[in-house]
N, C-alpha and C positions, 0 to 999 in steps of 0.2 A: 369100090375104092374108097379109101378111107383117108382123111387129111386131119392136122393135128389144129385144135382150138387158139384161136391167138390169146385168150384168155389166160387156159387155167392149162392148156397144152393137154388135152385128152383126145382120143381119137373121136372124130365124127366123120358123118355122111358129107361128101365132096359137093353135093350140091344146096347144104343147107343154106341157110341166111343168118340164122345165130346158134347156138351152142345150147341144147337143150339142158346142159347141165348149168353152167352157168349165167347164159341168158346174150354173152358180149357177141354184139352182130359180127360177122366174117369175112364182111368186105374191107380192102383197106381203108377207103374212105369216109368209112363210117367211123370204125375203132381209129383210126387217126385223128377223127375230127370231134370225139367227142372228147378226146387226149389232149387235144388242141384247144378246146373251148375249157376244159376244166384246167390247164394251164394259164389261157390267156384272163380265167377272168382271175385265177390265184395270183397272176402279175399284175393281174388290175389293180385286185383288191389289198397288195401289198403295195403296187405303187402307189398308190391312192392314202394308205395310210402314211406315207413315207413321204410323201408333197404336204402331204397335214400336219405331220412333224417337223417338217423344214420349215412350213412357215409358220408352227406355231413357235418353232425356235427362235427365227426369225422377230417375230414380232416380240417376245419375250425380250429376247438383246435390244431390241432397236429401243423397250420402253426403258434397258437399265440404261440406256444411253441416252434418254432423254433424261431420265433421273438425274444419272450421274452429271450430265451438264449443267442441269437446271442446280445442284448442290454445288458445281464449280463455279457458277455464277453467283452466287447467293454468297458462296464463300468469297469471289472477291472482289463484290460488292460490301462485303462487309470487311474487305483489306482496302477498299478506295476508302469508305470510312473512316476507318481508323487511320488511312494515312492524311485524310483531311483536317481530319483534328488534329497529328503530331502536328502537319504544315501549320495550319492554322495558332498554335502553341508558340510553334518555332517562329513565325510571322513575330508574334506580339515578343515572343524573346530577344528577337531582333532590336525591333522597335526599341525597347528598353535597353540594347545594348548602344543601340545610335544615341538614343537622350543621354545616357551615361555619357557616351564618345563625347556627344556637342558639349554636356558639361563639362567634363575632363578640359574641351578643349578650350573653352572659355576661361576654365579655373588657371589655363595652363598661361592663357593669352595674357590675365590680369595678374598671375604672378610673374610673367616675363616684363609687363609695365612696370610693376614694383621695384620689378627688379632693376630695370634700368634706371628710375625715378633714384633708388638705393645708390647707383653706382655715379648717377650727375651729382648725388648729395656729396659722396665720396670724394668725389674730383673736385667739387667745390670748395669742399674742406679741406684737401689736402692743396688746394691752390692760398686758399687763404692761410694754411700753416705756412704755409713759400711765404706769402707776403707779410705774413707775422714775422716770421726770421727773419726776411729782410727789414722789416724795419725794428727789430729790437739788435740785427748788425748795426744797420746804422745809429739806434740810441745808443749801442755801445760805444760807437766810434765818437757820435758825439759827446757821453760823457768823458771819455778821455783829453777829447780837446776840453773841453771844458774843467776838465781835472787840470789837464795842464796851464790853461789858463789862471785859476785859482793859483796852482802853485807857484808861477811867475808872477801874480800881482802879489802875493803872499812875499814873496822875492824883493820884488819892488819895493812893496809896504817897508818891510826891514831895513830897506835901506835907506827910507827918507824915515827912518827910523817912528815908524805908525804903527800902534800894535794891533796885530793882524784879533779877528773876530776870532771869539773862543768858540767858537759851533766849529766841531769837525766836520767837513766834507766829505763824506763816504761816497755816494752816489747819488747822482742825479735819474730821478726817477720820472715819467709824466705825470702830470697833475698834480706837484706837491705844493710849487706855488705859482704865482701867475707869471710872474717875472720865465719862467723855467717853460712853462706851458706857452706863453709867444717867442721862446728863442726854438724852442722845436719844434713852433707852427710853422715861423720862418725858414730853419732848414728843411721842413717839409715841403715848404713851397721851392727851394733853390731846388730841392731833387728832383722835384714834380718838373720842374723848368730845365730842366737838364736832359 
């Protein structure tokens, strides 16, 4: 009786052990287990490279990510930098806009004093134009009496027939002579006392 090769499928003797043409033993456990070991070490040895490639990947990523953080750090270390110095800029601009401000406002304080000093002068002066006007009403008023005085001793004079002084009386002015200068000290004094 003849059975067929698990190998290469040729007829052999039923009770051989391996296939004298090809050599592959005939029992299942043999040809299965050398199928078995030349597969298991083929998954070995592809698993095996394939853990090696993951963690050479691995390790590959993990350094561009130390990289890339250590360049993200560095980058903004060198933006706290530069924002140290805008701040630091911006500080002393400050600064110089406060000196400005306190001067402005000092400048501002001493033209407000001026300015009031300006406006007591104002009121002083325009109280003293009041009291100028008032008293040159009143020299008016009293040259008038005094005109009219003149013209009734003038009056008089005529009729105790005295010829009147040839100097015309225009107006009575202060200070022209003294006699004039104590008649409107004294009215000055009756208004004062009034």
């Amino acid at each position: 009786m003849t059975i067929k090769c698990r190998a290469c499928k040729r007829e052999i003797a039923r009770g051989q052990k391996t296939c004298y043409l090809c050599g592959s033993p005939q029992s299942y456990l043999r040809y299965y287990m050398k199928t078995g070991i030349s597969v298991f070490i083929l998954f070995s040895i592809f698993s095996g490279l394939g853990y090696w490639y993951i963690a050479k990947s691995l390790q590959v990523a993990e350094l561009e990510k130390v990289q890339l953080s250590e360049q993200n750090s560095e980058a903004s270390l060198q933006k706290s930098q530069q924002l140290k110095t805008q701040m630091i800029e911006l500080n002393k601009q400050l600064e110089i806009a406060k000196d400005s401000a306190s001067q402005s406002a000092q400048l501002i304080e001493r033209l407000t004093l001026e300015l009031d000093e300006t406006k007591n002068k104002v009121i002083k002066a325009e109280l003293q134009a009041d009291e100028t006007e008032k008293r040159a009403g009143w020299l008016l008023k009293l040259n008038r009496q005094l005109k009219a005085q003149v013209t009734r001793l003038t009056e008089e004079a005529k009729q105790l027939d005295v010829d009147p002084p040839e100097e015309k009386v225009e107006s009575i002015t202060p200070s022209k002579t003294p006699v004039e200068n104590e008649t409107i000290q004294t009215a000055e004094k009756e208004e004062a006392a009034l």
